[in-house]
N, C-alpha and C positions, 0 to 999 in steps of 0.2 A: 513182321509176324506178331498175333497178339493169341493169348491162348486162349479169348474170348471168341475171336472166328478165325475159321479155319478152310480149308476146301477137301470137301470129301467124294469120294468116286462110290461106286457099287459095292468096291470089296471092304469098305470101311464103314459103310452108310451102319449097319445094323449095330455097331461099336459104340460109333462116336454118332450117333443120330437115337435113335430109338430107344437104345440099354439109356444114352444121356439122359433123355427125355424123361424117363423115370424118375430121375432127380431134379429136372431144372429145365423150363421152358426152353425148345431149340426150333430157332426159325432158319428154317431152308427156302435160301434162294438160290432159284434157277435161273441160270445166265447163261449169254453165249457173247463169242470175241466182238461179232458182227454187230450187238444189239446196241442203238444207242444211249434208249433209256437205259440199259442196264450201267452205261458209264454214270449216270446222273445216281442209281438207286442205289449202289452196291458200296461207292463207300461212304454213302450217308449212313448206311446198315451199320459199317464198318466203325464210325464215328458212334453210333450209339450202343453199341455193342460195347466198346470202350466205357464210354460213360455208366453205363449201366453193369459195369464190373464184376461177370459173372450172374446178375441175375435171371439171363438169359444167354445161350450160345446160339453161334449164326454160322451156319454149315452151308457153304457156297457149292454147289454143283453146277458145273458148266455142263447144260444139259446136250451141246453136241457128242462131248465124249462121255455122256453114259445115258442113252437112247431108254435102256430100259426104266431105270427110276425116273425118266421125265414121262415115258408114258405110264409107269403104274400109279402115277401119280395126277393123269389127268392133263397135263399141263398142253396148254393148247395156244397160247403167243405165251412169248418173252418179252419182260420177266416176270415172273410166276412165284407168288411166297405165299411158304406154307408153316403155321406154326404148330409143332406137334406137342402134345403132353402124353403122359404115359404112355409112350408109344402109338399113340393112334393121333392123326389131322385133326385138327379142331376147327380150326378156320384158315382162312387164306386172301391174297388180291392179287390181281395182274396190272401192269404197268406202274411207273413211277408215281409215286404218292412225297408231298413236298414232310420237311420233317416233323411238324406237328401232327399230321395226322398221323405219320408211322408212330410218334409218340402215344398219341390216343389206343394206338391199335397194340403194341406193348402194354401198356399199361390194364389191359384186360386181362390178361393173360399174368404177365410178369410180377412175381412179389414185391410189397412196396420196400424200401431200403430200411434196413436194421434201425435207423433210430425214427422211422415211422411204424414200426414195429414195437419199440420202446414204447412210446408215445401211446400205442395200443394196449400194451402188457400193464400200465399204470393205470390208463383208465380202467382197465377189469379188475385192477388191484384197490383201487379206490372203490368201486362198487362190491367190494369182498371176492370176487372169484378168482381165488390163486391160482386154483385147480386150470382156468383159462389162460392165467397173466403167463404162467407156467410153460404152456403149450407153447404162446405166441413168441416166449424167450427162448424159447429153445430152437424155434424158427432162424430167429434173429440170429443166436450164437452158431448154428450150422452154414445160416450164410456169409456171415466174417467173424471167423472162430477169432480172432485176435481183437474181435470189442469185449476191452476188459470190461464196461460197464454194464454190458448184456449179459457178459456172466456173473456181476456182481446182483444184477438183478432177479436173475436165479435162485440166485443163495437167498436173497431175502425171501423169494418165494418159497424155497423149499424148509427156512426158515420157521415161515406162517405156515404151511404145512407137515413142519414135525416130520421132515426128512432129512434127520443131522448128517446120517452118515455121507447121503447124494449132497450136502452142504459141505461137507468137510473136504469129500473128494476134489469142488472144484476149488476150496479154498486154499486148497494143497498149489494148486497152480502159480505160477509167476504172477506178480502185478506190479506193473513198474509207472504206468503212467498212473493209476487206481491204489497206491499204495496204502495211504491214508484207511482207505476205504474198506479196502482188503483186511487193515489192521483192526480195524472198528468190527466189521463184523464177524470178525475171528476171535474177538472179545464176547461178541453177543453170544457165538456157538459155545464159547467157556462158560456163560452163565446158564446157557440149556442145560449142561450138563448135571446141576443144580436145581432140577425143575425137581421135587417131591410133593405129598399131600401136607400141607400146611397149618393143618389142625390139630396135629399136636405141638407145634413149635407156639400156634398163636396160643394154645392153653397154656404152656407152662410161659410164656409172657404174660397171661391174665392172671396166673396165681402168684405171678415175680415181676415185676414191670420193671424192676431195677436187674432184670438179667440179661444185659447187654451182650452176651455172647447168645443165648437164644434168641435174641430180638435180630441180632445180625444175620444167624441161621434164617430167620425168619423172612427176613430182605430178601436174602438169596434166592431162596425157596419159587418165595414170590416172582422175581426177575426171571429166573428160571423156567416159571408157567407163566413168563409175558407179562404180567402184572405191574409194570415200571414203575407207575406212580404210586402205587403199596407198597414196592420195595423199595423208593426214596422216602418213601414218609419214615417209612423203617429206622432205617440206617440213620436219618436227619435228627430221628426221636434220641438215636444213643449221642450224638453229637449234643445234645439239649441236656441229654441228661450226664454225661460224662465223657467230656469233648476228648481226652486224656486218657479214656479206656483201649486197653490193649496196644498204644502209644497211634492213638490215632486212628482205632480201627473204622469208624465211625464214616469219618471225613477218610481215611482211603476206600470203601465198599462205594460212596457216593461217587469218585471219580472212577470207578473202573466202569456203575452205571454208566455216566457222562460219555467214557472211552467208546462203548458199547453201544450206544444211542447217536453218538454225534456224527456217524454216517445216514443218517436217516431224517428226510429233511419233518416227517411225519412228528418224530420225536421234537423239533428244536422249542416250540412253544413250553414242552414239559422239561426239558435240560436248563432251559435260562431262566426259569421258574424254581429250583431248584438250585441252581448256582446261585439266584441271587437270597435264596433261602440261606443257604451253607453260608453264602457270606455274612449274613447278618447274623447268623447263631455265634460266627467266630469274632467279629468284632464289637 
């Protein structure tokens, strides 16, 4: 038994068929004991249904014992498949089709797999639409809630969107293979925190340049409203100018950036730019 397909009668059909269909492509086939193609059709169905792990369910009706849904249904030889989406048919074929074509024919219908999804949600993130990447990640994490990296890629989204709190919620969650990651950008959501208007911290540094506690505020500020490389010039300028202030505050704001960026492959050009800055200020 796989809880991918299953065999449904009449008094189940409207349950496990049509209410499913609402959430996730269900293709019903109709078989009978007699049929031979249907030995050949049913557990190739069976076989992909498996592999395709939930992105579609396969509702078997042996259409002898339930006469009415094979006629309300049209079905006119065996075997007969129908794939529904929100409850209504969309399409269908009769007799055995070998497995590629049944793949072609899923494949229209059926969501592509979460890290083709991924793959989706990055390029709209790359092209600025978060608002999209957002959507297609949410896709992704409803159909295997346990890809931590589909929900970490949420958080970046909702990140770029200035949704701390929908950020914090999933950052609340477990991450055991994503830990790293989890911790990074649990760092990042620490420096939103810290996102204020910037204009009076950069004035009283225009009228003090030796006021390394407002210059560090000032970092912050900046990291806070996304600004990374203003807020390492920041923090790099107190390290130039008093590497020793506050017993290092200088050089610890630059690695909590570092912490805070080094989940993000977008940041790495500005992290080791940066690293190798700090290095050279301290040697």
């Amino acid at each position: 038994m796989s809880e991918y397909h299953f065999d449904v009668s009449l008094q189940d059909f409207e349950a496990r068929v049509l209410q499913a269909s609402m959430e996730v492509p269900v293709l019903v086939d109709f078989w009978a004991e007699w049929c031979g193609p249907c030995k050949t059709l049913k557990p190739l169905l069976e076989k992909l249904a498996d592999e395709y792990r939930g992105r579609f369910l396969l509702a078997k009706v042996d259409a002898d014992t339930n006469p009415e849904l094979a006629q309300y249904f049209g079905v006119r030889s065996i075997p007969t498949v129908v794939m529904i989406q929100n409850g209504q048919p969309v399409d269908g074929f009769t007799g055995a089709l070998p497995e590629g074509e049944l793949k072609a024919f899923l494949d229209r219908f059926v969501p592509p797999p979460a890290a083709d999804l991924r793959a989706e949600a990055a390029a709209l993130a790359q092209a600025g639409d978060w608002n999209g990447a957002l959507q297609v990640l949410i896709r992704a994490t409803q159909e295997n809630p346990d890809d931590e990296g589909a929900r970490l890629d949420a958080v970046e989204a909702l990140l770029q969107l200035e949704r701390k709190d929908e950020a914090e919620q999933l950052l609340g969650l477990e991450y055991t293979a994503e830990a790293d990651r989890a911790q990074s950008l649990r760092a990042r959501l620490a420096l939103a925190a810290h996102a204020v208007d910037t204009a009076p911290l950069q004035a009283r540094v225009d009228d003090n340049p030796d006021d390394h506690a407002a210059r560090l505020e000032l970092a912050r500020a900046l990291a806070g409203n996304g600004q990374y490389e203003a807020a390492m010039e920041a923090a790099l300028e107190v390290v130039r100018r008093d590497r020793h202030f506050d017993n290092g505050a200088g050089r610890r704001t630059l690695l909590e950036f570092f912490e805070a960026l080094g989940s993000n492959e977008h940041y790495d050009d500005l992290v080791r730019k940066y690293r190798r800055a700090l290095s050279a200020t301290l040697n």
